[in-house]
N, C-alpha and C positions, 0 to 999 in steps of 0.2 A: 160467306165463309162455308155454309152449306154446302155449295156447289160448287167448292171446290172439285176441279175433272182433274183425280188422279188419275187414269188412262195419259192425258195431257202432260203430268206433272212426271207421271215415268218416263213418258217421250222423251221429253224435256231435258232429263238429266242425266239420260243414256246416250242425247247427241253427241257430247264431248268423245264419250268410249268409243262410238262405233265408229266416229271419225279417225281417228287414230288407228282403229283396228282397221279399217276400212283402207287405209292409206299404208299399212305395214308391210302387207302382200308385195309395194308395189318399189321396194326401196333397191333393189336388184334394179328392177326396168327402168328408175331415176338415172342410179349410177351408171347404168349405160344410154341412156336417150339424152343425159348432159355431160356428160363426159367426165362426172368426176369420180369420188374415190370411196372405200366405201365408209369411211369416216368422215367424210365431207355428208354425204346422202344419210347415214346416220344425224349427225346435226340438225337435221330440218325438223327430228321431233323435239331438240333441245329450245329451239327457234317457238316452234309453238307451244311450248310450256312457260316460257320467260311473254309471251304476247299473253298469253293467258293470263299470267297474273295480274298484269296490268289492266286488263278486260274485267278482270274478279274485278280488282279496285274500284275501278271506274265503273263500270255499273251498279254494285252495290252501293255506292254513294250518289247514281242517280234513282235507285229504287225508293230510296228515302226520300226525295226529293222531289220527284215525277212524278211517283205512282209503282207499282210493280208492275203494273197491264203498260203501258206507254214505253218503258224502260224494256223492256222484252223486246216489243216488237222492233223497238230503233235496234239495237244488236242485233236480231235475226236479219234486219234489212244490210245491216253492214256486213255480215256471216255470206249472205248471197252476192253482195257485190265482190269479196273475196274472191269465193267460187270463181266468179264471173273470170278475173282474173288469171286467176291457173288455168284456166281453159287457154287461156292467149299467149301463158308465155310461153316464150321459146330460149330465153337466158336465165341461168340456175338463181341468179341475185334476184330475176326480177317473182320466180316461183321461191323462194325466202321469202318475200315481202308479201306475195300472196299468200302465201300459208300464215304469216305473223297477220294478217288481214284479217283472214277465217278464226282464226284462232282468240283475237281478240274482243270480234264477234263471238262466236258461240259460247267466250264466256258468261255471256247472261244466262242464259241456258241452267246451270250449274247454281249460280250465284242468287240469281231470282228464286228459281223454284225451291232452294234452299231454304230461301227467305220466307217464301211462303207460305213452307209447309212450315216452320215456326213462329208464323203468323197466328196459323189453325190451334196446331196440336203444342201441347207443353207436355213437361214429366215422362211418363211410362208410356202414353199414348206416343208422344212423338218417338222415342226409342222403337216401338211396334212399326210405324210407321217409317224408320228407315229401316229397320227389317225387311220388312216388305219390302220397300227399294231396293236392298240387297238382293233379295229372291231376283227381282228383276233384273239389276245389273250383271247378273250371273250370266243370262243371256245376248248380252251386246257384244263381249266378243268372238261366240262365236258365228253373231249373223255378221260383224264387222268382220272378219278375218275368211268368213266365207263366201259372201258378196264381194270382199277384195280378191281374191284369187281369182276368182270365176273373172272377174272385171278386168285383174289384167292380163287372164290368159285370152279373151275375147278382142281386148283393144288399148292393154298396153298403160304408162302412169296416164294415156287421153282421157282412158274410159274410169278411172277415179277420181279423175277433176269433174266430169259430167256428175260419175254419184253423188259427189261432194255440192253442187250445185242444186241436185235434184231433192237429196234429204231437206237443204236450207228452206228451199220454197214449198215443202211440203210441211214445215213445221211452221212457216211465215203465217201461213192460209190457217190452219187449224186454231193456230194462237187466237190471228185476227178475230174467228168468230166463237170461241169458244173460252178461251181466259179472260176470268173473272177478276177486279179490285180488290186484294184481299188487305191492302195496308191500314191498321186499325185508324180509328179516330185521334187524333190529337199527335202524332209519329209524322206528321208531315214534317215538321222543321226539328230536323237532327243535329247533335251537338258537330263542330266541326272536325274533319277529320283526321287536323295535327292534336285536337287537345281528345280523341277518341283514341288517335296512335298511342301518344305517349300513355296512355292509362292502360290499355290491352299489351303494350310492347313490353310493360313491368309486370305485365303477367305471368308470372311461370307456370301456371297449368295453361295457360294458350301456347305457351313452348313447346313443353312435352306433349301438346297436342300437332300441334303442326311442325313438329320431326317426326310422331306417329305418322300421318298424313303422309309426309315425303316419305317418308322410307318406305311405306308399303307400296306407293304408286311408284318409285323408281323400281323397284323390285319387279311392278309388272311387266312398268314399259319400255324396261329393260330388255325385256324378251323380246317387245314388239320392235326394238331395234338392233339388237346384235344377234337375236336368234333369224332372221332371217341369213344371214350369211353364212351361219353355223348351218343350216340347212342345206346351202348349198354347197361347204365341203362334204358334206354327205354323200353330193350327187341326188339329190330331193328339189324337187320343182318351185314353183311361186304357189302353186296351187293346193300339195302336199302340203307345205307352209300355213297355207289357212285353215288345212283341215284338223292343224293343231289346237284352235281355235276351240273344237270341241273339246279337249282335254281341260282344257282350261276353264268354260265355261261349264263342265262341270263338276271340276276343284273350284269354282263360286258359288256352283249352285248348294253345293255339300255346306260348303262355309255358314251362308248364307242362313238354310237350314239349320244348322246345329243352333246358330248364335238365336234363332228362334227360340229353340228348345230350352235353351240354356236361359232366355229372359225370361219362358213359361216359368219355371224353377227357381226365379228368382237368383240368380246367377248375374252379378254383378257385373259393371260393364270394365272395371279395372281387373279382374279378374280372366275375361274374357281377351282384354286386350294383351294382357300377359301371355295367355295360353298362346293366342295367337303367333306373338311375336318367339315362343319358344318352340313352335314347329315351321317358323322361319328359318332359324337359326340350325336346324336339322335337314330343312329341306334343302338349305344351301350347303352342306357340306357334303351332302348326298348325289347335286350337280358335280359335284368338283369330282367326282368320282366315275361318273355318267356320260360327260357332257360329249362324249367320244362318239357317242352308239346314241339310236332313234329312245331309247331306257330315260335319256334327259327330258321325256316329257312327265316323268313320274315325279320329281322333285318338284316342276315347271307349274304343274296341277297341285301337288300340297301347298306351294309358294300364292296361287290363287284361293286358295280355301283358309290358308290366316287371313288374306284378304279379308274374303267376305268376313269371315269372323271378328275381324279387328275395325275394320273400319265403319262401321253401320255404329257402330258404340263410340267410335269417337267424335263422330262428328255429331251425335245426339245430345251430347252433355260439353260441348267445347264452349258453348256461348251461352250457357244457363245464367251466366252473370249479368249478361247483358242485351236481355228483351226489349228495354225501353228505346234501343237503335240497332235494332237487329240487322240493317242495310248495311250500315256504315262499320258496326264489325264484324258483321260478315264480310265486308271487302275487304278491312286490313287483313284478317286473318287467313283468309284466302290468297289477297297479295305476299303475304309471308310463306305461306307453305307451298302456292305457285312458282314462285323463285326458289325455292327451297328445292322443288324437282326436276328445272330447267338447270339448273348447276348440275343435280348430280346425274340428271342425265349427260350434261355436258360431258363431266369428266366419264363415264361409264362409255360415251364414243370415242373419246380418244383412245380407251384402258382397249376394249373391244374383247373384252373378257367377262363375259356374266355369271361365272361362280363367284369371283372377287366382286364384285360388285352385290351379288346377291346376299354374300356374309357379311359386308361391310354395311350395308342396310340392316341385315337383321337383328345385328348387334347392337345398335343405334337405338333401332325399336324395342330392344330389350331394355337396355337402359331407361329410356325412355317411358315405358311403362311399371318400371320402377318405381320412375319416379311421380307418377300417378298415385301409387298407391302411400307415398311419404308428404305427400300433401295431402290438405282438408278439403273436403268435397264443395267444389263453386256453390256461394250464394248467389242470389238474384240478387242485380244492384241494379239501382236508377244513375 
């Protein structure tokens, strides 16, 4: 557990982001190289958000099971034969099934290293330590959203399937020789995971934690779906598109930052989560205002900075109750808030309006962190 390689573990958990941001740039050159519409080419992140949960589930209940080392690298392998796929097709169903391929792979990614780092770290240390994740993920999208442009103004959605192929087998090789066993003694044989659902599903602080979750992740990748088209009534490029990427990533990094600060001071994580979700709820009334003029990256960038703020805390304290199978509710609970943002990204492609979408989230999260604070703070259960 020593050697634990965070370097690894932020890899790890930034693949999911910079896929998506990596692949955002390129949803113009979809809708025209398959000929469909831009609600149709929107869908393909709701497609890999509903693959994902499923991927949560499912490898979180082989982590327990496997190992954490063994269970990684089967998903990475399946992440690249994905890849492999989008390389090939040339039918919009048969790049759907690809992407829900990739998707359902790289959720180990997420799901493990999640795992693991609550393997190591408990209490205050693990909250420090998704902090620090934070900091990191601050930066994913804007190398995802800037390697996507560049990538499809070079060679089109081809040259995204390649990145997408090449990030895989770069995380495959590193995994292989460098992640560690971290699954304690005695966690090999996990309770099963209809009588682990039913006990986390009656949980109402795993609720209000995974519609915190959804909401703030539709919120993003909301952008990374309808704001590309909003770009192009502009008259604004695929490439201009990604350079938004910086704004963004750093309304994460700010986030990110503060919810440091704010844990130095002893600044509660329901407290935090609050705050967060009420400069959502600002930020998106601020787009509905904006959304006309290039001025919509300024709300676009505060809506990133609850972000970082909100979510480094939620996902620190969601499973404090339940150490003794951290695999197996890490997946339900994953499963539930992965579905949770594959709907509402759904519905937010049909809507094709990201102010509405963006108040209709942040209101939710408000609520929601409410209700955080009318509940007693999770104990550790066996």
């Amino acid at each position: 557990m020593s050697r634990l390689p965070l370097p690894l573990m932020v890899a790890s958990i930034m693949a999911p982001q910079v896929l998506e941001t990596l692949y955002s740039p390129a949803l113009t050159a979809i809708r025209a190289d398959f000929n469909v519409n831009a609600a149709q080419a929107s869908q393909t992140l709701s497609i890999y958000f509903f693959a994902f949960a499923f991927g949560v589930a499912f490898w979180g209940g082989m982590c327990d099971r496997l190992g954490r080392r063994v269970t990684m690298l089967a998903g990475l392998v399946l992440y690249l034969g994905g890849a492999a796929v989008a390389l090939l097709s040339s039918h919009f169903t048969l790049l759907l099934a690809a992407r829900a391929t990739i998707a359902f792979g790289a959720a180990v990614g997420s799901i493990v290293t999640q795992t693991m780092l609550r393997d190591v770290y408990q209490g205050h240390a693990l909250g420090k330590v998704f902090a620090t994740l934070g900091i990191a993920l601050s930066i994913s999208p804007v190398l995802g959203m800037l390697a996507g442009g560049i990538l499809v103004s070079w060679g089109g959605s081809m040259a995204i399937f390649i990145g997408q192929g090449m990030l895989a087998l770069a995380l495959l090789v590193w995994c292989w020789y460098a992640l560690p066993e971290t699954q304690p003694p005695g966690c090999a044989i996990p309770a099963s995971m209809a009588s682990s659902g039913w006990i986390i599903l009656r949980d109402r602080h795993i609720w209000c934690s995974a519609l915190l979750v959804a909401g703030f992740n539709i919120m993003v990748f909301s952008y990374f779906s309808l704001a590309p088209f909003m770009f192009e009534r502009l008259g604004l490029s695929s490439r201009q598109f990604g350079y938004s990427g910086v704004a963004l990533a750093l309304g994460s990094l700010l986030g990110a930052l503060v919810n440091r600060h704010l844990l130095a001071r002893n600044i509660g994580a329901e407290r935090q989560i609050l705050l967060g979700s009420l400069l959502a709820c600002g930020s998106a009334l601020a787009l509905g205002y904006w959304q006309h003029s290039i001025m919509m990256l300024l709300p676009c960038m505060l809506i990133t900075l609850a972000f970082g703020l909100a979510i480094p805390n939620v996902l620190s304290q969601a499973l404090n109750r339940y150490r003794q199978r951290l695999g197996t509710a890490g997946a339900i609970f994953g499963l539930l808030y992965y579905l949770l943002i594959g709907a509402g990204l759904s519905v937010a492609a049909v809507g094709q309006n990201l102010p509405a979408t963006l108040l209709a989230c942040s209101l939710l999260c408000l609520v929601c962190a409410g209700g955080l604070f009318a509940l007693p703070s999770p104990k550790a259960a066996r």
